[in-house]
N, C-alpha and C positions, 0 to 999 in steps of 0.2 A: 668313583675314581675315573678320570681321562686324562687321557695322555696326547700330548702334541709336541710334536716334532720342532725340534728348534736351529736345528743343522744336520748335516748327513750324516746319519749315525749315532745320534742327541737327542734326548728324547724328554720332555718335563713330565712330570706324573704329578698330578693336582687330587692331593682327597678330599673326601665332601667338606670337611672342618678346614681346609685354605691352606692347608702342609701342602709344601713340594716336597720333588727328590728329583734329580735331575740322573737319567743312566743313557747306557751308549753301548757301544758293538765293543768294546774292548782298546779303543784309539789311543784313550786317554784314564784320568784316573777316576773316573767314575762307574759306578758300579754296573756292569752287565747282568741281562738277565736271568744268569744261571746264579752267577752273585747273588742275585737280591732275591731267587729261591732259597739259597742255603743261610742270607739272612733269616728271612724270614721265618723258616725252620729252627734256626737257631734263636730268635728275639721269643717267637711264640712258648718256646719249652722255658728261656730265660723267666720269662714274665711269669709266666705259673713254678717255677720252683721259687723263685724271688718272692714270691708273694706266700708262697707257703712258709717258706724258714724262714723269713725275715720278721715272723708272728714270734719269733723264739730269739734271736740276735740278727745283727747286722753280719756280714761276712767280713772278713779282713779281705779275699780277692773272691772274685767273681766273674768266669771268664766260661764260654763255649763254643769251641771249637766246633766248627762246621765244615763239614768234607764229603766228595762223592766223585763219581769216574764220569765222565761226559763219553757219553760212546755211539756207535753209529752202526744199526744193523738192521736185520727187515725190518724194524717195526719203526724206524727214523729216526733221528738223534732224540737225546735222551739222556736220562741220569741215571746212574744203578750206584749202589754200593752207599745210598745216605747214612751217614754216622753222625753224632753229637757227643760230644765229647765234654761232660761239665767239669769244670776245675773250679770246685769253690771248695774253702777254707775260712773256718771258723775260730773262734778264741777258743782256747782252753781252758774255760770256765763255765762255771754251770748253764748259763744262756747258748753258752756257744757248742755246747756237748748236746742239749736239748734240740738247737738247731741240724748237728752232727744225724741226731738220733731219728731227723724225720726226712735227711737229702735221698737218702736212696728211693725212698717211699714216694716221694715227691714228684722226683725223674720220673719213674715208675708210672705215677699217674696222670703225669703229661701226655708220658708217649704211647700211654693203653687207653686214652679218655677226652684228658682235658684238653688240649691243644688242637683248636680247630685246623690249625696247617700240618700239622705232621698226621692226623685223622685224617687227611682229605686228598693226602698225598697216598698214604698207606691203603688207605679203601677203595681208593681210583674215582672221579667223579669222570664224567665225560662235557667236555668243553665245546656249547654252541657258537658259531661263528657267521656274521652277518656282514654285508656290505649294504651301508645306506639305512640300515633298520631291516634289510633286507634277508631273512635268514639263507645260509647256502645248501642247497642241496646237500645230500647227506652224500649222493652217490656219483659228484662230482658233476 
C-alpha cells in the first residue's frame, strides 16, 4: 500500500492490486483517518460474519455501525471506547432462522479470532517508522 499526497490535506492511498481510495484531514467529504479505522473495523467483522451466514441465506439488511471517542491524554490522541454494532436481519423461514441461528456465534468469532484488524487493534502491535528507508530511532 502507498500513499501520495495529492493537495493539502488529500491524500490517495494505491493498494498493491491498483484500488484507490482517496482521504484527507476532515475539509471535505472524504474519509479521515480515524474514519477509515472504524471502517476498517467495521468492513473486516462485516466480511467474516457475511460470509459466515450468508452459507445459510442472504440477509434482508446488513448494516454496522462503527463508533469510538477520539481523546487526547498522556499517552497522545487516540481512540477508546471501539464498539460494532451489527444490524442484520434475516427472512423468516427456515434459511433465514438457520442464518439467525449462527449470527451471534459468528460476531463472536470475529471479534475473539477471525478478523485480522480488530485482533491487531485489541492485542496492540507496535508501529515502525522510517524516513527514507531510513528507520527512526526508537528514543527520538
Amino acid at each position: 500500500m502507498s500513499l501520495v499526497r495529492v493537495g493539502k490535506g488529500r491524500y490517495r492511498a494505491t493498494n498493491a492490486r491498483g484500488g484507490t481510495l482517496e482521504l484527507g484531514s476532515g475539509e471535505d467529504l472524504n474519509f479521515t483517518p480515524v474514519e477509515l479505522l472504524l471502517t476498517a473495523l467495521a468492513g473486516c467483522g462485516a466480511i467474516d460474519v457475511d460470509l459466515i451466514t450468508s452459507k445459510r441465506a442472504d440477509p434482508l439488511t446488513f448494516e454496522v455501525l462503527a463508533a469510538g471517542d477520539k481523546i487526547r491524554d498522556a499517552q497522545g490522541n487516540r481512540m477508546t471506547g471501539l464498539r460494532l454494532d451489527f444490524r442484520v436481519e434475516f427472512a423468516e423461514d427456515e434459511a433465514g432462522l438457520a442464518a439467525e441461528a449462527v449470527l451471534r456465534r459468528s460476531v463472536r468469532q470475529s471479534h475473539d479470532r477471525l478478523c485480522t484488524v480488530s485482533r491487531t487493534v485489541q492485542v496492540g502491535t507496535p508501529v515502525s517508522v522510517a524516513v527514507r528507508g531510513e528507520p527512526l530511532d526508537p528514543t527520538g
